[in-house]
Phi, psi and omega in degrees: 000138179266172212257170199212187164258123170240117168276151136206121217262144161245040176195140187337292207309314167265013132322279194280352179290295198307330186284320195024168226269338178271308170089009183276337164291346199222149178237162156276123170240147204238279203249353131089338176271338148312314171303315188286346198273304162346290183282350196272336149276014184052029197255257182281147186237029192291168185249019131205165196258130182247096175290116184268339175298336167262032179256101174290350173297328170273034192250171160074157171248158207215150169190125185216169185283354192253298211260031174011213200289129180246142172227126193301160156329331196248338154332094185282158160345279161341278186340271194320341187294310196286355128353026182001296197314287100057299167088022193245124115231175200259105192264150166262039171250097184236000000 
């Protein structure tokens, strides 16, 4: 694995200040084990890694009459299943 810069940012705005416009230098890490197995095979390299996880703004689900469901980013699977707000369901006989 090559070696990077690790952020964490607190808030969106220096989230996407740290992220820039390309997005060819910086990764976002959320939940970060994908990413990490990525780099760690050298298949991707970026040179800093930006942690999105303690930004409460990309958390929670929303729902209105103009801009209907918004689900953060940050928002798991799980969330969303379990979620009335949400309209979905999912069943769990797999």
């Amino acid at each position: 694995m090559r070696a990077f810069e690790y952020t964490s940012p607190g808030n969106v705005d220096q989230a996407l200040r740290l992220l820039g416009k390309s997005w060819e230098d910086a990764a976002p890490l959320a939940g970060g084990t994908d990413l990490l197995s990525l780099m760690k095979d050298d298949i991707v390299a970026p040179r800093r890694l930006v942690n999105i996880k303690d930004i409460g703004a990309l958390r929670g689900l929303s729902i209105d009459a103009r801009q209907g469901l918004r689900i953060g980013s940050l928002v798991t699977i799980q969330e969303l299943a379990d979620n009335p707000k949400s309209g979905l369901c999912i069943s769990r006989d797999y």
